[in-house]
TORPA-383140 format. One record per residue (C-alpha): z, y, x; chain; residue number from 1. Coordinates in pm, whole numbers. Each point is the difference from the previous one (the first is absolute). Layout:
BEGIN
<torke up="Z" north="Y" east="X" mol="A" seq="NUM"/>
...
This chain:
BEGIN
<torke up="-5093" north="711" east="1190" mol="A" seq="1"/>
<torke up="-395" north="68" east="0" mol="A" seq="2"/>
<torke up="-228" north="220" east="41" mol="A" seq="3"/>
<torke up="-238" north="169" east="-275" mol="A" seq="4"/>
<torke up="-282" north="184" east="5" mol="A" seq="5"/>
<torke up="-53" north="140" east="-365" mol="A" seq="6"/>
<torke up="-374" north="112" east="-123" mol="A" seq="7"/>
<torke up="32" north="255" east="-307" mol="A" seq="8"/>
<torke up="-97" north="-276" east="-238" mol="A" seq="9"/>
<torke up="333" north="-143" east="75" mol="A" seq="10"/>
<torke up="268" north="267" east="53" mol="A" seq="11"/>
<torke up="-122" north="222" east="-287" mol="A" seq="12"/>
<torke up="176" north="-329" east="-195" mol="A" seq="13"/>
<torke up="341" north="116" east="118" mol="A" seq="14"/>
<torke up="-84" north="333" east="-232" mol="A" seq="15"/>
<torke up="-122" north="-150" east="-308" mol="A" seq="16"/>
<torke up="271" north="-224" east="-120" mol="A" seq="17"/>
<torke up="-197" north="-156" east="-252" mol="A" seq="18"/>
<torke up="-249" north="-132" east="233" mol="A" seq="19"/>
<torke up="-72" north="-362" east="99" mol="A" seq="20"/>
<torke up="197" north="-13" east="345" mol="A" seq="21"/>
<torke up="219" north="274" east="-53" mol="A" seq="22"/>
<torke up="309" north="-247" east="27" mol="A" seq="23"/>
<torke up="-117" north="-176" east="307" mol="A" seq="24"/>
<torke up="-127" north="335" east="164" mol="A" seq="25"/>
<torke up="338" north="192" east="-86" mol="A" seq="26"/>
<torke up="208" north="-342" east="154" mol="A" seq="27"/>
<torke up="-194" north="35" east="348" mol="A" seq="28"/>
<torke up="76" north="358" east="-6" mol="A" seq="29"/>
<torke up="369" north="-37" east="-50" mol="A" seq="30"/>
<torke up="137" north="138" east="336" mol="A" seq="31"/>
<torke up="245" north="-299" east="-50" mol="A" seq="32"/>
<torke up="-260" north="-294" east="108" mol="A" seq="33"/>
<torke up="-62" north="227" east="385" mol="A" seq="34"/>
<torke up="-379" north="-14" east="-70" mol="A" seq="35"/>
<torke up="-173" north="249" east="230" mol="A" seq="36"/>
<torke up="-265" north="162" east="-206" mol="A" seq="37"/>
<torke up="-331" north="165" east="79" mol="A" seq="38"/>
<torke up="-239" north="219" east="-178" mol="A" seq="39"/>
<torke up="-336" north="129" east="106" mol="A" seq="40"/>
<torke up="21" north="420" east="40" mol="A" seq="41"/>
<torke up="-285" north="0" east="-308" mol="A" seq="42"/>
<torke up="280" north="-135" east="-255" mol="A" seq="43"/>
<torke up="144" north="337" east="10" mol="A" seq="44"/>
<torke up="-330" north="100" east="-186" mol="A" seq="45"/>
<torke up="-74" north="-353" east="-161" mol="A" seq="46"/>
<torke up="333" north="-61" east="-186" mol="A" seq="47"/>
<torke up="43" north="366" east="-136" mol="A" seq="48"/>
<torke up="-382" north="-47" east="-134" mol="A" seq="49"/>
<torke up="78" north="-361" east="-149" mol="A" seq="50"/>
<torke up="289" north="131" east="-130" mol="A" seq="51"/>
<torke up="-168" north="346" east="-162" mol="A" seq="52"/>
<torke up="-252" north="-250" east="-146" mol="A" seq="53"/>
<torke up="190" north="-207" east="-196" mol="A" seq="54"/>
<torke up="195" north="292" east="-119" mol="A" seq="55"/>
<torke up="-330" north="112" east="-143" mol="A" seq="56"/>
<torke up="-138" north="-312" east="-114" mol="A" seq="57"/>
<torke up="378" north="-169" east="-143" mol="A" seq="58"/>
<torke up="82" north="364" east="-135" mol="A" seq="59"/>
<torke up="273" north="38" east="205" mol="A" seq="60"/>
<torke up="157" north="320" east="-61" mol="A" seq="61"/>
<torke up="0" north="291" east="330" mol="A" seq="62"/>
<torke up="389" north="-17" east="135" mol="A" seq="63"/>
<torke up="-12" north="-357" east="-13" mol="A" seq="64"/>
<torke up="-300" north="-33" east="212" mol="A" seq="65"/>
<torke up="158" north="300" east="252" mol="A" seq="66"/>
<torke up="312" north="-174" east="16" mol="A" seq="67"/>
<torke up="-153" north="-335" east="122" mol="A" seq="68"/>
<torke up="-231" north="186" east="261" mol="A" seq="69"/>
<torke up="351" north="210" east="104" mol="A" seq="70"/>
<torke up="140" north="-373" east="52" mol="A" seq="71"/>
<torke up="-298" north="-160" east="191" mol="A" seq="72"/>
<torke up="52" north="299" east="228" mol="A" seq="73"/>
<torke up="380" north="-88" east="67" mol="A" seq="74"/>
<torke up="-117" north="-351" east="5" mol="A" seq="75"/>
<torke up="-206" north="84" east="312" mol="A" seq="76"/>
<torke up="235" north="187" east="165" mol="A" seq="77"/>
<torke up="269" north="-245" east="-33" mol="A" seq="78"/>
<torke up="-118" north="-351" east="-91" mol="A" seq="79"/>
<torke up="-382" north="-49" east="211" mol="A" seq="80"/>
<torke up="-140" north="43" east="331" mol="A" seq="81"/>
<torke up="-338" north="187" east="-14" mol="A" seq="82"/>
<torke up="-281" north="-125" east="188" mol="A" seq="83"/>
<torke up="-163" north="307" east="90" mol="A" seq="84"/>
<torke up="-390" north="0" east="-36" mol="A" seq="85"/>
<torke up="-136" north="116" east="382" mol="A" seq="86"/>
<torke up="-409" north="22" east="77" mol="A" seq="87"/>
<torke up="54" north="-351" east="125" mol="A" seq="88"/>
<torke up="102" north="-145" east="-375" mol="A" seq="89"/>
<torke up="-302" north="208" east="-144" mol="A" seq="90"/>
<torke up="-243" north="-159" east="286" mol="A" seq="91"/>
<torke up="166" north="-333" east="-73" mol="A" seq="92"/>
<torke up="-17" north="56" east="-360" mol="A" seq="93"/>
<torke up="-377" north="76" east="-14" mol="A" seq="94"/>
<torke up="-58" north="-326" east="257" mol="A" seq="95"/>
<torke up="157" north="-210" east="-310" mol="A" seq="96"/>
<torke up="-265" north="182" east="-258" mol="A" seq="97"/>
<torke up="-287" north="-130" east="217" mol="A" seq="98"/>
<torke up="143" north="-413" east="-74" mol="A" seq="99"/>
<torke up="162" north="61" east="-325" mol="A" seq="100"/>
<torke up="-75" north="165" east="-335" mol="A" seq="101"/>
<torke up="297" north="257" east="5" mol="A" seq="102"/>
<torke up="82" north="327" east="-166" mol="A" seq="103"/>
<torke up="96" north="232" east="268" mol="A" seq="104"/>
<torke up="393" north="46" east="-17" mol="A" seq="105"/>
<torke up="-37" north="-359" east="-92" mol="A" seq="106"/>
<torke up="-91" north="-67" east="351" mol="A" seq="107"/>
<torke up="227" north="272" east="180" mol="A" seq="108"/>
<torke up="291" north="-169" east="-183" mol="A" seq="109"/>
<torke up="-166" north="-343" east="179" mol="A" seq="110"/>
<torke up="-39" north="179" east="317" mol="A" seq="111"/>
<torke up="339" north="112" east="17" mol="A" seq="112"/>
<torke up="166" north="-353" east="-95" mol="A" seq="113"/>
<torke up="-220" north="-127" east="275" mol="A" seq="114"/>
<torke up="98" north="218" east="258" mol="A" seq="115"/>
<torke up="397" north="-36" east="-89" mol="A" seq="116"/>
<torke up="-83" north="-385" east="38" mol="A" seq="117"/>
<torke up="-122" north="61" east="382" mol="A" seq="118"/>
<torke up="243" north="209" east="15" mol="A" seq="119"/>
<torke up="280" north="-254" east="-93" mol="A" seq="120"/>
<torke up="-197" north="-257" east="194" mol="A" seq="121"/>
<torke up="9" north="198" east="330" mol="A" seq="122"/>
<torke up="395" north="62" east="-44" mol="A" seq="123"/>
<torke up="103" north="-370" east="-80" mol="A" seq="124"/>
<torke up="144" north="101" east="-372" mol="A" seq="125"/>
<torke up="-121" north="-150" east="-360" mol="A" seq="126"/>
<torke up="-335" north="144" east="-103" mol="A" seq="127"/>
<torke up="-16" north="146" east="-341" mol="A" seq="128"/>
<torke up="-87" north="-192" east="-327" mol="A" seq="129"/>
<torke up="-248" north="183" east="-150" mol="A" seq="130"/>
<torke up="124" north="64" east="-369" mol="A" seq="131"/>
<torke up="-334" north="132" east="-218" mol="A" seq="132"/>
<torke up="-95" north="-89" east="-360" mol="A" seq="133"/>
<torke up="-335" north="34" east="8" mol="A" seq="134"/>
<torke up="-169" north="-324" east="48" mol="A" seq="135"/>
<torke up="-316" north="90" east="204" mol="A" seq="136"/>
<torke up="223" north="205" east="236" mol="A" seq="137"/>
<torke up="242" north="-338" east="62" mol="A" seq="138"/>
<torke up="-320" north="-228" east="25" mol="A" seq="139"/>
<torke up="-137" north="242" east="307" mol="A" seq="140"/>
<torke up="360" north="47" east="96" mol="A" seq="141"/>
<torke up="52" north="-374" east="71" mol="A" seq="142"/>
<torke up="-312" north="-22" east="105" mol="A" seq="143"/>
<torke up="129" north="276" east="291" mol="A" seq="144"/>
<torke up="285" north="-291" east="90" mol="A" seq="145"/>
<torke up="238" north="222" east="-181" mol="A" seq="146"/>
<torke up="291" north="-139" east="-200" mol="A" seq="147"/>
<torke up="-47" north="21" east="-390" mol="A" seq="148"/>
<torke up="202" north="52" east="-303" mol="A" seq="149"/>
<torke up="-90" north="116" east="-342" mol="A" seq="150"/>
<torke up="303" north="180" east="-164" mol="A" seq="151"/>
<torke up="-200" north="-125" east="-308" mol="A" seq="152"/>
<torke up="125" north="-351" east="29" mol="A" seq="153"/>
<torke up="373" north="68" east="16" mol="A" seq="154"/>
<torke up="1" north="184" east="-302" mol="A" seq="155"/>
């Protein structure tokens, strides 16, 4: 059993089956392997965007798109732990913009792994693997001491 912190880049996979990493993505989800699994608070609005834009851009017709927001929902409910985004993630998120070119939820979702690291460190359990797909983010990510994996290359 491990623990995994998912950025959007990486969890949206589990909702687009035709994805690169959808396969390994969808394995470390199965409730079967005892993974505990964390998302950032700003995936609530990050998946339901990524998903709403590749409906647009892949044509992706309306009640398919609703129906695999309605199961990221359950998903979050039932499957993740949320990391909930507090003043101190924002502060800590901002202090990462100063070292590192970052888009902003870019660097909350950073902040947050981060502080579920210390958090893990402080209370003697594993600390999360950070599980992202976009390279810049894993380069700064390691960079952070952070455990890395790209969903990417476990297609």
């Amino acid at each position: 059993m491990a623990t995994y912190f998912f950025d959007t880049s990486a969890i949206v996979k589990r909702y687009a089956s035709g994805e690169l990493g959808h396969a390994s993505i969808a394995a470390l989800c199965n409730p079967d392997q005892g993974h505990a699994l964390f998302l950032s608070q700003v995936a609530l609005v990050e998946v339901v965007a990524a998903i709403c834009r590749k409906a647009r851009e892949q044509g992706i017709a309306d009640a398919e798109r609703d129906r695999l927001i309605t199961r990221f929902r359950r998903d979050v409910r039932n499957d993740y732990d949320l990391w909930r985004v507090t003043a101190a993630v924002y502060t800590a998120a901002g202090n990462l913009c100063r070292s590192y070119r970052l888009r902003a939820y870019d660097a909350v979702q950073l902040a947050s792994a981060l502080g579920l690291r210390e958090r893990a460190l402080a209370h003697q359990v594993p600390v999360p693997i950070f599980m992202c797909a976009d390279l810049n983010l894993l380069a700064i990510a390691r960079q952070e001491g952070l455990g890395i994996q790209n969903p990417d290359e476990y297609p």
